[in-house]
C-alpha positions as a Markdown table, in Angstrom:
| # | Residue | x | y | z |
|---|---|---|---|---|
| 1 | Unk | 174.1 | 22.3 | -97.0 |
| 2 | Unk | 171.5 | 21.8 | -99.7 |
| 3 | Unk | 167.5 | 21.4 | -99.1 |
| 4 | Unk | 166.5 | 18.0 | -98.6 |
| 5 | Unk | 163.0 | 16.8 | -99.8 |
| 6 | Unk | 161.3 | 13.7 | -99.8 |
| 7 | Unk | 160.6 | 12.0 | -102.9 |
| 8 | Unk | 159.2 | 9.0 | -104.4 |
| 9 | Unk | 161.6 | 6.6 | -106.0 |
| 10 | Unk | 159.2 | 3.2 | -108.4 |
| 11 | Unk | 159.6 | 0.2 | -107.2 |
| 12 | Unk | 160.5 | -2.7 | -109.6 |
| 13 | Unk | 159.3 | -6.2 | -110.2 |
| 14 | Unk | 155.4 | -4.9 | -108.5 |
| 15 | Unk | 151.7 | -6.0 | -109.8 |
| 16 | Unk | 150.6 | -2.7 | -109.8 |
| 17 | Unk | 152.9 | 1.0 | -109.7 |
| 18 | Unk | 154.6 | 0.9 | -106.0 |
| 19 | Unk | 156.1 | 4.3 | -104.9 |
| 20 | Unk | 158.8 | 3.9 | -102.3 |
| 21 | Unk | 159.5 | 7.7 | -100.2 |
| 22 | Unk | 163.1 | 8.2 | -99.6 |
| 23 | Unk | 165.1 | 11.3 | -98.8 |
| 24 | Unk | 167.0 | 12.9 | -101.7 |
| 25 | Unk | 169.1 | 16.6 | -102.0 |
| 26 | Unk | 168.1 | 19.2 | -104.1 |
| 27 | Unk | 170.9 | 19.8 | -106.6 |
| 28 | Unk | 169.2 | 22.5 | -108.8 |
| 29 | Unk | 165.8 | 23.1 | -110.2 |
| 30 | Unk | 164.2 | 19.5 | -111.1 |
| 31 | Unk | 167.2 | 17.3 | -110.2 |
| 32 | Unk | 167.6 | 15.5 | -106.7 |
| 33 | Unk | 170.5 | 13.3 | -105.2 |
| 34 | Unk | 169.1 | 10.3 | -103.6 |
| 35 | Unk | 170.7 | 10.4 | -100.3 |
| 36 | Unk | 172.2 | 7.3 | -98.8 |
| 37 | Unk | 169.5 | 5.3 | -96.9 |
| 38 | Unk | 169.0 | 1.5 | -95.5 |
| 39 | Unk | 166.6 | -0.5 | -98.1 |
| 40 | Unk | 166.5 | -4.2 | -98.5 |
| 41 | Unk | 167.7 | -5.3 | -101.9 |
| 42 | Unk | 166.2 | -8.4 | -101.2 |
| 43 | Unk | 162.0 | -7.6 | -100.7 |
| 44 | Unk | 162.4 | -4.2 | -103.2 |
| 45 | Unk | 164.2 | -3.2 | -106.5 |
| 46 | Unk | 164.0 | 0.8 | -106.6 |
| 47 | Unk | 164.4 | 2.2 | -110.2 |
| 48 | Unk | 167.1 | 4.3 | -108.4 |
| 49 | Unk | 170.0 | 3.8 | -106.2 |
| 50 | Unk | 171.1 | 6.2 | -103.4 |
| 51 | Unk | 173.7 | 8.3 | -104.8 |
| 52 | Unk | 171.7 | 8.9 | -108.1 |
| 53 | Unk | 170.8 | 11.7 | -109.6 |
| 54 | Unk | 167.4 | 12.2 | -110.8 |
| 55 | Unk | 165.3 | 14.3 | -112.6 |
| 56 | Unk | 161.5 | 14.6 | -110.4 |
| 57 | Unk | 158.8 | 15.8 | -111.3 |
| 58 | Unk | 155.2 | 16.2 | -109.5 |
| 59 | Unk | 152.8 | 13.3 | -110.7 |
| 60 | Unk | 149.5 | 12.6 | -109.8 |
| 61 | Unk | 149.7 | 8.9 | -107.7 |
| 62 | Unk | 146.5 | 6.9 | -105.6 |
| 63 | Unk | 147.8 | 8.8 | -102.6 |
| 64 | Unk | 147.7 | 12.3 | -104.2 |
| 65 | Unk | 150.8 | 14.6 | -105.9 |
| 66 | Unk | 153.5 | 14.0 | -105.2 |
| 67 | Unk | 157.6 | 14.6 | -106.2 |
| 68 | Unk | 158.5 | 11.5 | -108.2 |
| 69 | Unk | 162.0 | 10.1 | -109.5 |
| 70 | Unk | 161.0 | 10.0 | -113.9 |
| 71 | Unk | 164.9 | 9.6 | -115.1 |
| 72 | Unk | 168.2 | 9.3 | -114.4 |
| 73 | Unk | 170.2 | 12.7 | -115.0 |
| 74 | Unk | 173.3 | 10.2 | -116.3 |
| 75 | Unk | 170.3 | 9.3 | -119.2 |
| 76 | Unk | 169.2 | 12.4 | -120.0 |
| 77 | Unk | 172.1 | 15.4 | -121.0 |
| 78 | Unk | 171.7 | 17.3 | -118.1 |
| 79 | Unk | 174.4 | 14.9 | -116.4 |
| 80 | Unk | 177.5 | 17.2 | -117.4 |
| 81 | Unk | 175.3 | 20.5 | -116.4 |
| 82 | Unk | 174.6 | 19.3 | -113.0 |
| 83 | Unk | 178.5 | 18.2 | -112.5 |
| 84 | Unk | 179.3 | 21.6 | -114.0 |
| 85 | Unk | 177.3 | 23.9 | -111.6 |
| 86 | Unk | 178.5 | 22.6 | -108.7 |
């Protein structure tokens, strides 16, 4: 079984930046699988969806660092690398 981590996913449709912790595996260096996990659709809109894969990386936020969702590895080449290696 791979690591899992906590990570910070955006959330949508918010005043200010909202960062929403949820629990993701790590698939290889920067890139993270949301794991499934119970949000409601109806009071938050997450930039990602459990079962994504996402590239993190550490950002400075109000409440410190901290491991944040930036893309979606579908978006960004590294999709057919990370389907390749495992």
């Amino acid at each position: 079984m791979r690591e899992v981590k906590e990570i910070y996913i955006k959330l949508l449709n918010e005043a200010v930046d909202v960062w929403r912790p949820a629990k993701a595996e790590h698939v290889k260096k920067n890139v993270y699988r949301i794991l499934p996990q119970q949000y409601s659709h109806e009071t938050e809109s997450w930039q990602f969806e459990p079962g994504d894969e996402v590239i993190c990386k550490i950002i400075d936020s109000s409440d410190g660092k901290i491991l944040a969702a930036i893309s979606n590895v579908r978006d960004t080449g590294e999709y057919k690398k990370s389907k390749g290696s495992e």
